[in-house]
gemmi code that builds the backbone of each chain (N, CA, C; Angstrom):
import gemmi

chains = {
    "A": [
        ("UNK", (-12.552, -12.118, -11.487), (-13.587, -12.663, -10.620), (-13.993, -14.048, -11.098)),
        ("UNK", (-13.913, -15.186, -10.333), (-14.429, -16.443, -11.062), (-15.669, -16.547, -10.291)),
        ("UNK", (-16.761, -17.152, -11.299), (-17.553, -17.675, -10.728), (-18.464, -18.533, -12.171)),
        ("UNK", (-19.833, -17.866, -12.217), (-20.497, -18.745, -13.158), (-21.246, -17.921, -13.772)),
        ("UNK", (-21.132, -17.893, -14.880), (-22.615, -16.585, -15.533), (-23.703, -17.825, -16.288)),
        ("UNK", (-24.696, -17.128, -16.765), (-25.394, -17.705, -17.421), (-26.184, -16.798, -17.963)),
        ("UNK", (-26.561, -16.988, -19.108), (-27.526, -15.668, -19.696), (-28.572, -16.480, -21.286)),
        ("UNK", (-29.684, -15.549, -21.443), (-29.940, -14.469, -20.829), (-30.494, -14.626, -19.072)),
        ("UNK", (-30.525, -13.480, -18.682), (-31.219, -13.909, -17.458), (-33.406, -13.886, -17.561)),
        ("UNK", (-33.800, -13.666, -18.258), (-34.505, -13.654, -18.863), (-34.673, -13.894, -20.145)),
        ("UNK", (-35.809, -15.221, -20.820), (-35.965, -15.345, -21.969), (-37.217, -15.759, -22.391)),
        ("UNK", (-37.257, -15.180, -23.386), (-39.321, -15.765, -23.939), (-39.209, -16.654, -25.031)),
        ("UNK", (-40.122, -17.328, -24.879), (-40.249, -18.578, -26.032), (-41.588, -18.417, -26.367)),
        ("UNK", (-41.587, -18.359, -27.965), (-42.662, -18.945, -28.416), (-43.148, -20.607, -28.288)),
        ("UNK", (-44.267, -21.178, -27.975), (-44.190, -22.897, -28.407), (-43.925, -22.815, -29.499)),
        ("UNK", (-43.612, -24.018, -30.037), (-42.482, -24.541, -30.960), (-41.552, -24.132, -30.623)),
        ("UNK", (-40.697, -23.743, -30.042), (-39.627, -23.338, -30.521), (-38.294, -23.988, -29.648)),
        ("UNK", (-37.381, -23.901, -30.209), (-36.007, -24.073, -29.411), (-35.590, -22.824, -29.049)),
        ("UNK", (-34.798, -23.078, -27.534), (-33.965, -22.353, -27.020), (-33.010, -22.842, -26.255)),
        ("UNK", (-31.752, -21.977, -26.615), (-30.534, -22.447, -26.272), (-29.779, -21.842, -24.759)),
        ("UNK", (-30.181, -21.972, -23.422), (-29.523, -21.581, -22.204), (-28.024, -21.698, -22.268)),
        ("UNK", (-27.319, -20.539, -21.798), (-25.701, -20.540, -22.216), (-25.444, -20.561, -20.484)),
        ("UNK", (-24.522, -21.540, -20.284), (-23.749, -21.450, -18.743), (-22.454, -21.426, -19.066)),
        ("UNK", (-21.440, -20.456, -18.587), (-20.199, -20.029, -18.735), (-19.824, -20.363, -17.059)),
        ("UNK", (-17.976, -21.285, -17.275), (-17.803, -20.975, -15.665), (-16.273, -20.875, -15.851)),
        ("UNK", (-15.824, -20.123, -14.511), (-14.256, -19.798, -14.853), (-13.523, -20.198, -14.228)),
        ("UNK", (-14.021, -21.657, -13.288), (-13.566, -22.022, -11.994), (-12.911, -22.975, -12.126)),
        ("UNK", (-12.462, -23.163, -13.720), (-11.331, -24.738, -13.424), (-12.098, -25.660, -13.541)),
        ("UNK", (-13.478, -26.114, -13.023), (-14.562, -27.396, -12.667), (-14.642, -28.109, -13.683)),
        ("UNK", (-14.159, -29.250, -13.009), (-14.781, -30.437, -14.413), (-16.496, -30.681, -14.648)),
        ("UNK", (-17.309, -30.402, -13.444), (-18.295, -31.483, -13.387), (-19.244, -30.080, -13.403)),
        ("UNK", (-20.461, -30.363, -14.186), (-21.585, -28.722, -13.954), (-22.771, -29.986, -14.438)),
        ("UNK", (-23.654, -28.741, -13.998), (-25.099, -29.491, -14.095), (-26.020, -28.095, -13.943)),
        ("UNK", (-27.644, -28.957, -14.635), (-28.527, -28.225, -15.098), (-29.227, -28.779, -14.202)),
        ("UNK", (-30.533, -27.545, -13.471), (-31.261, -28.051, -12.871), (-32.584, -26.715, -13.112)),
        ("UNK", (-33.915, -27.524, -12.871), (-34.859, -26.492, -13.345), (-35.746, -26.806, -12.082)),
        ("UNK", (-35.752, -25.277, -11.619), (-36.672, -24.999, -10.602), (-37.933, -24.291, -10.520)),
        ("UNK", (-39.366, -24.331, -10.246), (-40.893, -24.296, -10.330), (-41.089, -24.154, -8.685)),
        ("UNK", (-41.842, -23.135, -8.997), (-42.475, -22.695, -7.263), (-42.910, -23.775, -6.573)),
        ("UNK", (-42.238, -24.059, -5.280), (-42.635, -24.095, -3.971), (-42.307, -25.719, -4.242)),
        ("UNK", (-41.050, -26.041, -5.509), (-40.183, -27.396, -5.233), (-39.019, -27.187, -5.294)),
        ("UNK", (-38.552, -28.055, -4.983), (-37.021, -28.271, -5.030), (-36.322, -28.250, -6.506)),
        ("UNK", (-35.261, -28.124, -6.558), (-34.480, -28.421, -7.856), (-34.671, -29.610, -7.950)),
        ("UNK", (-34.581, -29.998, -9.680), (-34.587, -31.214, -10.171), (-33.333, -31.041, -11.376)),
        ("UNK", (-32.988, -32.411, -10.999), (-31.650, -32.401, -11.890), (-32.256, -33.112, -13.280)),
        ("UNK", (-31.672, -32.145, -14.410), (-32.350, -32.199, -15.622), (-30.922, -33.033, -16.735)),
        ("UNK", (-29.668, -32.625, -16.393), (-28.930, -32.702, -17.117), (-27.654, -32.699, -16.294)),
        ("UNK", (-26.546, -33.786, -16.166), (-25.166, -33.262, -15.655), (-24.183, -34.108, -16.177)),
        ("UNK", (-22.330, -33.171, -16.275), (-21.838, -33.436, -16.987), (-20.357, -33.826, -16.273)),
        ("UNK", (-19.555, -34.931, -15.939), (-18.537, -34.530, -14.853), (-17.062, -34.281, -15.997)),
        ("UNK", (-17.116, -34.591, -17.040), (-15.913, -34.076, -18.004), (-16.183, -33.684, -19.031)),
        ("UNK", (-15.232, -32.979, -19.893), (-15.879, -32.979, -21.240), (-15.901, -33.971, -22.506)),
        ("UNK", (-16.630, -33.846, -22.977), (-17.509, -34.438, -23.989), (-18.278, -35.908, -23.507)),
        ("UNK", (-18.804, -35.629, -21.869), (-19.610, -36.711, -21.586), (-20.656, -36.205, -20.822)),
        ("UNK", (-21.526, -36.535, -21.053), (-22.736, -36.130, -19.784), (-23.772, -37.512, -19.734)),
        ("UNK", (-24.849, -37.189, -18.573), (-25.710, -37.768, -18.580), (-27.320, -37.492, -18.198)),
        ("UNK", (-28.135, -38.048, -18.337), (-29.697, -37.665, -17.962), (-29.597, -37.586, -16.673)),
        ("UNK", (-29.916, -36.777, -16.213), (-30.590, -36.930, -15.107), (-32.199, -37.098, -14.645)),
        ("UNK", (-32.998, -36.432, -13.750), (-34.290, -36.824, -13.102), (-35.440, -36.550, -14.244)),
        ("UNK", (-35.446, -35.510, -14.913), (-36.100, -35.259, -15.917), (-35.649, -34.442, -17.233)),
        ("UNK", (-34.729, -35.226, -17.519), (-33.916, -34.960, -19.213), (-35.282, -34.540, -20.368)),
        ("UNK", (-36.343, -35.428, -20.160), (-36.994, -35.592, -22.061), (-37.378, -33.997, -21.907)),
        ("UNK", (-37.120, -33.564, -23.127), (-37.691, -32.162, -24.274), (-36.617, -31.100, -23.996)),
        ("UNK", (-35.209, -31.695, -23.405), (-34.181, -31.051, -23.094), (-32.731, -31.861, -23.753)),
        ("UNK", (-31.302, -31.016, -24.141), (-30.912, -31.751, -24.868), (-29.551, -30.579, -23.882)),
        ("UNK", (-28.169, -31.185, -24.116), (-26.875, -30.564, -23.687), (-25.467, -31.015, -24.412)),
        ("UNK", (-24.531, -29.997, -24.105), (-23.597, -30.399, -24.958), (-22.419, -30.055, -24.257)),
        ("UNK", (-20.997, -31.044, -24.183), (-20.062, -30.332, -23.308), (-18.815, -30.777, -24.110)),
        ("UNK", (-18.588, -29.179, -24.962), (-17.280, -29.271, -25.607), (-16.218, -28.670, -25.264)),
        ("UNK", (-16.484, -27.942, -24.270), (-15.726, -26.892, -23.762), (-15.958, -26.838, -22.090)),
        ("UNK", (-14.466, -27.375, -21.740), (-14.427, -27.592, -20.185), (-15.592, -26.227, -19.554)),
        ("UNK", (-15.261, -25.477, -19.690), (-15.951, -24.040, -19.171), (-17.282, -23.852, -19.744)),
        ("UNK", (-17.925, -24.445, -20.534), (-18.741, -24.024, -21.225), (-20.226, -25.208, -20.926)),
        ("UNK", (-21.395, -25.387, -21.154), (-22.310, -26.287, -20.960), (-23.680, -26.180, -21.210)),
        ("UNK", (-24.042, -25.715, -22.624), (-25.039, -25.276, -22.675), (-26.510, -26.520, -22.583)),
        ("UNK", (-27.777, -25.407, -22.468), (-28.941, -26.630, -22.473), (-30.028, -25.648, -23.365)),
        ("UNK", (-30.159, -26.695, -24.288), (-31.370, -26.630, -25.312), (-32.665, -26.848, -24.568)),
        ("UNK", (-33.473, -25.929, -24.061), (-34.918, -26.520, -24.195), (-35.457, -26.703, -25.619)),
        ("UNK", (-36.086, -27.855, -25.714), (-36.709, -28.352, -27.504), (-38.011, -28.150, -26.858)),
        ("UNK", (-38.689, -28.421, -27.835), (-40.114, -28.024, -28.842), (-41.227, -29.342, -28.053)),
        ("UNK", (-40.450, -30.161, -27.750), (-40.764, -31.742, -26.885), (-40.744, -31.489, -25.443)),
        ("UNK", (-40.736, -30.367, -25.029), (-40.531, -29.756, -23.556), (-42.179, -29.201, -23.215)),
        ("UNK", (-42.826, -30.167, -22.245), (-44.071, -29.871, -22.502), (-44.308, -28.832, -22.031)),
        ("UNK", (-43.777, -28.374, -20.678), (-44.299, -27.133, -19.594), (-42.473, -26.650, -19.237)),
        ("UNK", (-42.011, -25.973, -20.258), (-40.859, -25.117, -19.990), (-40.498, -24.175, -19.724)),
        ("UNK", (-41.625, -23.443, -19.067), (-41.435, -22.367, -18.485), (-41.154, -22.501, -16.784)),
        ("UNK", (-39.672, -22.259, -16.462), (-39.716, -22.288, -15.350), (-38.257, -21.393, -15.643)),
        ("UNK", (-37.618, -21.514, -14.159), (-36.181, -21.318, -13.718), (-35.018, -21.947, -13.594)),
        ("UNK", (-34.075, -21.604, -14.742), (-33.233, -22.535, -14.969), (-31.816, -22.090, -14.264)),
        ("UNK", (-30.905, -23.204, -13.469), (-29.974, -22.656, -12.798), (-29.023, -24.061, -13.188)),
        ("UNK", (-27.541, -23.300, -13.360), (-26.126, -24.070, -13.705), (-25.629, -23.751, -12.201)),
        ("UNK", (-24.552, -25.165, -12.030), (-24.026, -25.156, -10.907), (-22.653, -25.993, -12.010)),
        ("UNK", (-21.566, -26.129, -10.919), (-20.781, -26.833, -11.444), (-19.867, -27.034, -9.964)),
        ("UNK", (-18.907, -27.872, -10.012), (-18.617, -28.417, -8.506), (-16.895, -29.181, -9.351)),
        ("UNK", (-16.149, -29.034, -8.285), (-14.450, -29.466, -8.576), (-14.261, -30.952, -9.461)),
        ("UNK", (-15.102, -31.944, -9.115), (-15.444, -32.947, -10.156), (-16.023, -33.802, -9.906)),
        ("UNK", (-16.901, -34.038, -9.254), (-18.359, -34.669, -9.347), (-18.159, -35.603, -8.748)),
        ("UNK", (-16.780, -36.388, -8.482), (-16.795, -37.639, -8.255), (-17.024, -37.759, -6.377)),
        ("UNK", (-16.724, -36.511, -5.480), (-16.823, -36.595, -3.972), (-18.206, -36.833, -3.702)),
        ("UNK", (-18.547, -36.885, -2.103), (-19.235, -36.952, -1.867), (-19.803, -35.909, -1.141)),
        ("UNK", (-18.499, -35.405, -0.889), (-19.221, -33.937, -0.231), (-18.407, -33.056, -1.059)),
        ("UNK", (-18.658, -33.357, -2.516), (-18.449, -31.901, -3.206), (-19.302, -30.646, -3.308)),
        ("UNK", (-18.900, -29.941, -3.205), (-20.097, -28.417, -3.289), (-20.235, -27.997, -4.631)),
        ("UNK", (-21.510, -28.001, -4.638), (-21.648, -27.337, -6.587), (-22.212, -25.634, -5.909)),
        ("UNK", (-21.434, -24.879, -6.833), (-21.677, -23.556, -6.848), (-22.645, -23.364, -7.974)),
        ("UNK", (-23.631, -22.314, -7.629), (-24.628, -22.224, -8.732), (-24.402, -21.002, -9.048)),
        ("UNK", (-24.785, -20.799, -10.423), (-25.078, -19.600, -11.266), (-26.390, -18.295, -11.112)),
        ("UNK", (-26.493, -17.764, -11.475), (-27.667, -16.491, -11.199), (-28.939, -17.172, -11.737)),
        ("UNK", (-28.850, -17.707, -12.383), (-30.007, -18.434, -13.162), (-30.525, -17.688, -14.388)),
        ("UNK", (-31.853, -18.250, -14.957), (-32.435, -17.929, -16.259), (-33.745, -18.084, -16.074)),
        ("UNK", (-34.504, -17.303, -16.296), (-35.760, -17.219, -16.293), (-36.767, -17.469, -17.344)),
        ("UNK", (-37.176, -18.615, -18.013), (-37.753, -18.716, -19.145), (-39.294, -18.773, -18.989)),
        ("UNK", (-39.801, -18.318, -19.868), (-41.247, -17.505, -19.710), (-41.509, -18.081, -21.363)),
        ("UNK", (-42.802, -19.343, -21.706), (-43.321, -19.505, -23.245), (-44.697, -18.701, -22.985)),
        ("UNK", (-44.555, -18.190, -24.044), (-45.810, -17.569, -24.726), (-46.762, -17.766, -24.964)),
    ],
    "B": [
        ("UNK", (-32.582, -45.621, 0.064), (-32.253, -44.315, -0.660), (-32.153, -42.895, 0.086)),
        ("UNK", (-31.217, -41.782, -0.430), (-31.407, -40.828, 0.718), (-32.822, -39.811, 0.081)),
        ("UNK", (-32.912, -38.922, 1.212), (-33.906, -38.406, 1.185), (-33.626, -36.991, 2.315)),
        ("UNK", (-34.735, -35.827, 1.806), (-34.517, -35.016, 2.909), (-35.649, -34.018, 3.478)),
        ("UNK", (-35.826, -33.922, 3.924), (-37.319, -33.274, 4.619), (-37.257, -31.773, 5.246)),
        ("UNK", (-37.795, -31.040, 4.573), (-37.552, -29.605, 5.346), (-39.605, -29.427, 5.881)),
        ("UNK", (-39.263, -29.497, 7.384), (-40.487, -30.219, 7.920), (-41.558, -28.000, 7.717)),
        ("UNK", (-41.093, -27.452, 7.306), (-42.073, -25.756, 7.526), (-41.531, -25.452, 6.034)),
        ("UNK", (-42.532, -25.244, 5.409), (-42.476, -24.487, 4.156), (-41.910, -22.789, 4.293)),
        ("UNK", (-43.002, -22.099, 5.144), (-42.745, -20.892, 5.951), (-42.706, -20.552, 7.157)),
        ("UNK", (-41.907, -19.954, 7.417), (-41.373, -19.383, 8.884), (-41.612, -17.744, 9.129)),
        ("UNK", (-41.975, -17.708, 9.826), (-41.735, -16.061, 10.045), (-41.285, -15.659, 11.341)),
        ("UNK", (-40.231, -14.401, 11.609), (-39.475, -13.951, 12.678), (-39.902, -12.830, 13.024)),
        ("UNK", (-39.106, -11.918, 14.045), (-38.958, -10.534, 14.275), (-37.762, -10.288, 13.759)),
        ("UNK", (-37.537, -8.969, 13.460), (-36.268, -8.710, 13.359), (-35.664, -9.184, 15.189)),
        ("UNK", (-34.603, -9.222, 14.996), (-33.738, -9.605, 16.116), (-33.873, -10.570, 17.028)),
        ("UNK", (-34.938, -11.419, 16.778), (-35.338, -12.698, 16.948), (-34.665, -13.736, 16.950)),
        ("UNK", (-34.549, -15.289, 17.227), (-33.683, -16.578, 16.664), (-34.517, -16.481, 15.146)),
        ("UNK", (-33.271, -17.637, 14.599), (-33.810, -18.135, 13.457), (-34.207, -19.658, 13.617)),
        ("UNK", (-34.944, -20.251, 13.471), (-34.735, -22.284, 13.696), (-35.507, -22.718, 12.007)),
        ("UNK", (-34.542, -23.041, 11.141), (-35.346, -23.775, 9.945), (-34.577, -25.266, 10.447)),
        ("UNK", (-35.659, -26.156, 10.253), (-35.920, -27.625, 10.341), (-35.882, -28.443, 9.190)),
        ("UNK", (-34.848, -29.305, 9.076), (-34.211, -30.161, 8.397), (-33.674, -31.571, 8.935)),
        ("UNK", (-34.376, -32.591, 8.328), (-34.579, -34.011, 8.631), (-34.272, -34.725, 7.457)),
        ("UNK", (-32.784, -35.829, 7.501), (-32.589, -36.436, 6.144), (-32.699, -37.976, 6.872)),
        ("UNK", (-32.418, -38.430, 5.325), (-32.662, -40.111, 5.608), (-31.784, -40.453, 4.664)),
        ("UNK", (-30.725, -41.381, 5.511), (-29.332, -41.991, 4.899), (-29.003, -43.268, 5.393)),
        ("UNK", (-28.977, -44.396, 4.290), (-27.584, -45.375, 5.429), (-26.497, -45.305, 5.036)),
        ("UNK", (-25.737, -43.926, 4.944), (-24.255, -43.887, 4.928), (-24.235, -42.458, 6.119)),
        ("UNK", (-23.310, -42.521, 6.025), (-23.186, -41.005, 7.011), (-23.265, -39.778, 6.221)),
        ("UNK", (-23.987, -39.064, 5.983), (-24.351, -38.349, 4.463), (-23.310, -37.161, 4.445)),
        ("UNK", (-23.456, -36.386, 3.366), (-22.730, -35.129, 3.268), (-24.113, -34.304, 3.370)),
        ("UNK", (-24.100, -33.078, 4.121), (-25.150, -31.737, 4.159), (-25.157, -30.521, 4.057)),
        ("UNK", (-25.682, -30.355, 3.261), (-25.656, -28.830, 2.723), (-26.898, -27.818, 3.053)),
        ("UNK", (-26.904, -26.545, 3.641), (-27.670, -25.623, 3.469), (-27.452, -24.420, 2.559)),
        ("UNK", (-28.075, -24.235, 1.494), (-28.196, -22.513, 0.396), (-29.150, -21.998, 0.810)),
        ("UNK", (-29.053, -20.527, 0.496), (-29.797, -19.710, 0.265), (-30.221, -19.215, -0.720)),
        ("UNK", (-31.221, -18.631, -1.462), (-31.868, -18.403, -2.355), (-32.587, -16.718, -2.330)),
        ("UNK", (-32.112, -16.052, -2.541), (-32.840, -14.195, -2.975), (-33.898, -14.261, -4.113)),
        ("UNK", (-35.142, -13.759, -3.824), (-35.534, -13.709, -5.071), (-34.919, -13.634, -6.687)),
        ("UNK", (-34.905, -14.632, -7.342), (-34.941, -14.312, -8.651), (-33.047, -14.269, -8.815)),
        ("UNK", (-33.011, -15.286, -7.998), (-31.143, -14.730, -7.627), (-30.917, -16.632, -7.862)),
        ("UNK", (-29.536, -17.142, -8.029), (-28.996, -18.324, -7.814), (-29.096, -18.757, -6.347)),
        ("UNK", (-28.185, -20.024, -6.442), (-27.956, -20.546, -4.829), (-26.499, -20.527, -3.894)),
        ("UNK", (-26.514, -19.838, -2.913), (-25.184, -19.607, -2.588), (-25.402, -20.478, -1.322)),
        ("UNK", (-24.235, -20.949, -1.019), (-23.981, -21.973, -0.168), (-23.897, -21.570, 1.237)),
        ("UNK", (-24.721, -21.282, 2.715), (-24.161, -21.163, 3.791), (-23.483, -21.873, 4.642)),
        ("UNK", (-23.716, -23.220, 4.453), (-22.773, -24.568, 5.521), (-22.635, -25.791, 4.435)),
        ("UNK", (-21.826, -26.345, 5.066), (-21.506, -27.786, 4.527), (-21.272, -28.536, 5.598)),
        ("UNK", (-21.854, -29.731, 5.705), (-21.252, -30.615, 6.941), (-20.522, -32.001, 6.061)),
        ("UNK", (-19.074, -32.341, 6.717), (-18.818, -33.701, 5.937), (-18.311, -34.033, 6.695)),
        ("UNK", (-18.785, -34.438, 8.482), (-18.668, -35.469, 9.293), (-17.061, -35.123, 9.879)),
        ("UNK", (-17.082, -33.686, 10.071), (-15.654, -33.267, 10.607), (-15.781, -32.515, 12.055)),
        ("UNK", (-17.081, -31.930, 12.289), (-17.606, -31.669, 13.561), (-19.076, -31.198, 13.146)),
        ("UNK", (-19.568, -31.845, 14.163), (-21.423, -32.058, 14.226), (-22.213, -30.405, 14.406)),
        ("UNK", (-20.989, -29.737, 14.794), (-21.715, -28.234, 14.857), (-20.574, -27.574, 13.584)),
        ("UNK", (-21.399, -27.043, 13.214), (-20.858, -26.424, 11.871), (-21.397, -24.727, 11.748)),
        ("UNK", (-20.166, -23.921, 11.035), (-20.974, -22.744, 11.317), (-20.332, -22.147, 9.494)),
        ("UNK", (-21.407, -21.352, 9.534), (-21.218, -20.791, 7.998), (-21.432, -19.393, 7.933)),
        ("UNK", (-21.570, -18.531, 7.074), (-21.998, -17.369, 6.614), (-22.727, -16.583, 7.147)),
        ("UNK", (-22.705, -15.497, 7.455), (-23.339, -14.182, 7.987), (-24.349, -14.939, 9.055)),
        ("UNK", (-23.695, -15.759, 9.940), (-23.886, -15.908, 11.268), (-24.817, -17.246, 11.369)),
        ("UNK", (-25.154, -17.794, 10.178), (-25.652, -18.954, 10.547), (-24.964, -20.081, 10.960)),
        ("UNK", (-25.554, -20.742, 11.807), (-24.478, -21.976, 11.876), (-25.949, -23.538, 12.156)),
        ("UNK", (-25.680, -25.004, 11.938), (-25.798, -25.938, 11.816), (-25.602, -26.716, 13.036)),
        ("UNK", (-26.702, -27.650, 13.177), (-25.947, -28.929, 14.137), (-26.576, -30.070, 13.720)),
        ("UNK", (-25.344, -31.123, 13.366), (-25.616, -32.210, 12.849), (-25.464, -33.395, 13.909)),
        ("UNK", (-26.943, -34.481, 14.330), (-27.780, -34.811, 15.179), (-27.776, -35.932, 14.722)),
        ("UNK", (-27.054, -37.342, 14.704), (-27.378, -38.517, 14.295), (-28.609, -38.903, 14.643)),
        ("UNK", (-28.707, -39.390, 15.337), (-29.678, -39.748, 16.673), (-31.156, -39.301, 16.079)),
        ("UNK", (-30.707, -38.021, 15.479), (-32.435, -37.565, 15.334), (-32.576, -37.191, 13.831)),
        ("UNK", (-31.315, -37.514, 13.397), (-31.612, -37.650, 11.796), (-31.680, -36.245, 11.278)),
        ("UNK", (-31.476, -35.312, 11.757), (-31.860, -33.804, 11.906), (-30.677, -33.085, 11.587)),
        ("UNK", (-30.708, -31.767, 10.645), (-29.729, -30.733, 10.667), (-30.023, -29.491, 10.505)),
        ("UNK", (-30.820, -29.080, 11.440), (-31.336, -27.646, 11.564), (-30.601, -26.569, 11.672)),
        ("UNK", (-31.075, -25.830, 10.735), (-30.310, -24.563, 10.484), (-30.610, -23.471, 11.730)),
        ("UNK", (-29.949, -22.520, 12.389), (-30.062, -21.620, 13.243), (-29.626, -20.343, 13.132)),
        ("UNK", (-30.185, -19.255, 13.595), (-29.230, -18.216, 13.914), (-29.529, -17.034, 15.035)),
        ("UNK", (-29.043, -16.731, 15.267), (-29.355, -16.062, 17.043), (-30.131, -14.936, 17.162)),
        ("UNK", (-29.547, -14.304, 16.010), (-30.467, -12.693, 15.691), (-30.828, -12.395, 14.233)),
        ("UNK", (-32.439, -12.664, 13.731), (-32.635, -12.489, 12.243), (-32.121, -10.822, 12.034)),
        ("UNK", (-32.194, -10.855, 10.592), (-32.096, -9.448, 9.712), (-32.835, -9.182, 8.857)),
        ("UNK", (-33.217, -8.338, 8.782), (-34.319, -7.869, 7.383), (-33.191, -9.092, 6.120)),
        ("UNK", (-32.151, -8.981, 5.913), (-31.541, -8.983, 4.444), (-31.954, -10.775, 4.946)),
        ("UNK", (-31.818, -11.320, 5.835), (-32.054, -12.943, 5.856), (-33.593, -13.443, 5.228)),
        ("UNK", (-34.093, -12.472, 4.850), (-35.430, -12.673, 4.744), (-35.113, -13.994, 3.152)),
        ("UNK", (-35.407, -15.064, 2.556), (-35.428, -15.486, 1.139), (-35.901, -16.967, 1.782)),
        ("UNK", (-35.110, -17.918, 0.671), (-35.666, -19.028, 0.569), (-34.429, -20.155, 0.865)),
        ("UNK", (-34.706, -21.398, 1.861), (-33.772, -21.808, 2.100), (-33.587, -23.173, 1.953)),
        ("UNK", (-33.130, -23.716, 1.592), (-32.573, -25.100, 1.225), (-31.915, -26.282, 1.691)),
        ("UNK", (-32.493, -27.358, 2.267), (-31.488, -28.179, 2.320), (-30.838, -29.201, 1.956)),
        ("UNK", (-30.179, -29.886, 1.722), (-29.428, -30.346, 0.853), (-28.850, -31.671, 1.145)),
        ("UNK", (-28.798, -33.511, 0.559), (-28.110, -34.347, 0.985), (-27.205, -34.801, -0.132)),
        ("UNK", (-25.959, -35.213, -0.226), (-25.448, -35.851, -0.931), (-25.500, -36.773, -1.317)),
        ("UNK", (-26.069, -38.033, -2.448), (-26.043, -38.743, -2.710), (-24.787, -39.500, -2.650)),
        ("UNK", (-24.653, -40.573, -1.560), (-23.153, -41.293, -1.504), (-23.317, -42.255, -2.611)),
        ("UNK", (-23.843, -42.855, -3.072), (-23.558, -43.657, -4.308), (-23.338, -42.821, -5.733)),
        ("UNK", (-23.941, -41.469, -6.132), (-24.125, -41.173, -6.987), (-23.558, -39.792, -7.008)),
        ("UNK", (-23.784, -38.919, -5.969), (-22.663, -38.159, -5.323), (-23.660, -36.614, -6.213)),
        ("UNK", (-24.946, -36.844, -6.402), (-26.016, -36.201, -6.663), (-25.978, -35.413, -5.813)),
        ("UNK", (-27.157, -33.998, -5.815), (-27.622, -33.213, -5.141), (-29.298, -33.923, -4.622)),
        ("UNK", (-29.954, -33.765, -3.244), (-31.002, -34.750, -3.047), (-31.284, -33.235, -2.269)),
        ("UNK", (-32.106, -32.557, -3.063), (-33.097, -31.219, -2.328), (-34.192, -31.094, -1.389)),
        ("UNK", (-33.568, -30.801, -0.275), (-35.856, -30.434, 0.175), (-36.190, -29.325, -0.839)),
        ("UNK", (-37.802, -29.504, -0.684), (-38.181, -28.146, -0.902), (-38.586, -26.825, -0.222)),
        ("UNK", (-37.618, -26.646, 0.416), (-37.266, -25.285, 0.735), (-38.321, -24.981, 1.719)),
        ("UNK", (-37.749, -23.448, 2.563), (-38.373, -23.111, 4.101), (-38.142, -21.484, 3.374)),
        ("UNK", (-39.223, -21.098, 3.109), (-39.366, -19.726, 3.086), (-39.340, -18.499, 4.339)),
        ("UNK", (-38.132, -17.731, 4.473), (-37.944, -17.434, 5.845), (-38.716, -15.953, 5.107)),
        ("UNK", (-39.760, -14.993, 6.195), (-39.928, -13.481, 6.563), (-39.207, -13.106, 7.771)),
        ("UNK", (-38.955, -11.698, 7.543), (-38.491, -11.491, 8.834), (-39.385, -10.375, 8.944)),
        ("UNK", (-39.963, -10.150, 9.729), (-40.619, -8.962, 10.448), (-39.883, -8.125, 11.068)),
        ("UNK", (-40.948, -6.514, 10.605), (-39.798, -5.366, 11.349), (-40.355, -4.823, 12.101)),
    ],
}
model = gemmi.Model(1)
for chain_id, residues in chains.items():
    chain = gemmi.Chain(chain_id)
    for i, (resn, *xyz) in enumerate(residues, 1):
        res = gemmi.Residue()
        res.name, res.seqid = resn, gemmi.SeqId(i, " ")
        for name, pos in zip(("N", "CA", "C"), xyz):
            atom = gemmi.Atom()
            atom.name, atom.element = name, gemmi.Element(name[0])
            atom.pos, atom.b_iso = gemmi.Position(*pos), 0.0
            res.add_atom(atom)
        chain.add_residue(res)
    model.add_chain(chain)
structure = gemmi.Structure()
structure.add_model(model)
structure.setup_entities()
């Protein structure tokens, strides 16, 4: 079955703390991205990556950090510098970023909840 | 810059009712458009895509699209709601320079039984 996992699907944070969101995808895709969603807005693009070992900021990067070493792989650190990180975090990833009408498929998401 | 407007936060139907969610973008290229859906507590799965190949577009479990130069508009439709259509819906522009995702914020559909 290809598609996109991400886990946990639920996670609690103490403040201070780091946490590490894992997005797994099996679809071949060069290009994935992080986006964090809060009731009754739209997604905001936090983080995206169109190859590996390059990414860039997107709309609201600061107190968030990513890493892409592994075509399939793309994780996102919420840090300790993340003022209000409790929201809903969702991976998408799309054939390679560069179209204009590429489709990014999204993941189940992650639910992060600080303490 | 583009931009996109989902003009009803919430909608509510009958069962077996139309569906009409309202979607208004702003482009000077001929944009790419997307509508998802959203389940509680669930990801985003894709029902249409439009990329300027025909102005009526049809997607997934019966929804279908019509893309409206003229009125800047790509309202989502569907002829007969369902309890399971009930979630949250999305629409979507492509950034032609940057080739971004450009979100409304979403049209919360009920369906009444």
């Amino acid at each position: 079955d290809g598609g996109i996992t991400q886990s946990p699907k639920y996670l609690f944070r103490k403040e201070g703390q780091n946490v590490t969101l894992s997005c797994e995808q099996n679809l071949n895709h060069d290009a994935m991205y992080w986006y964090r969603q809060d009731p009754g807005q739209g997604l905001r693009l936090i983080y995206y990556s169109q190859i590996v070992n390059d990414f860039q900021k997107g709309d609201i990067a600061e107190g968030y950090s990513v890493s892409r070493e592994k075509k399939e792989s793309f994780p996102l650190t919420v840090t300790s510098a993340q003022k209000n990180p409790t929201a809903f975090y969702l991976c998408a990833s799309s054939i390679d970023g560069q179209g204009v009408s590429d489709t990014q498929y999204f993941g189940p998401g992650t639910r992060l909840t600080v303490l | 810059a583009q931009s996109v407007t989902q003009l009803d936060s919430h909608v509510s139907v009958s069962e077996g009712t139309p569906v009409l969610l309202r979607c208004n973008y702003s482009s000077s290229y001929s944009p790419s458009l997307f509508w998802y859906v959203q389940h509680p507590n669930k990801g985003l799965q894709l029902l249409l895509k439009y990329t300027s190949a025909a102005t009526l577009v049809k997607g997934i479990n019966g929804f279908e699209a019509e893309f409206k130069k003229s009125e800047t508009s790509f309202h989502l439709t569907k002829p007969s709601a369902h309890m399971s259509d009930a979630a949250e819906y999305f629409c979507v522009v492509s950034d032609r320079g940057t080739y971004k995702y450009i979100f409304g914020t979403g049209t919360r559909l009920k369906v009444l039984a």
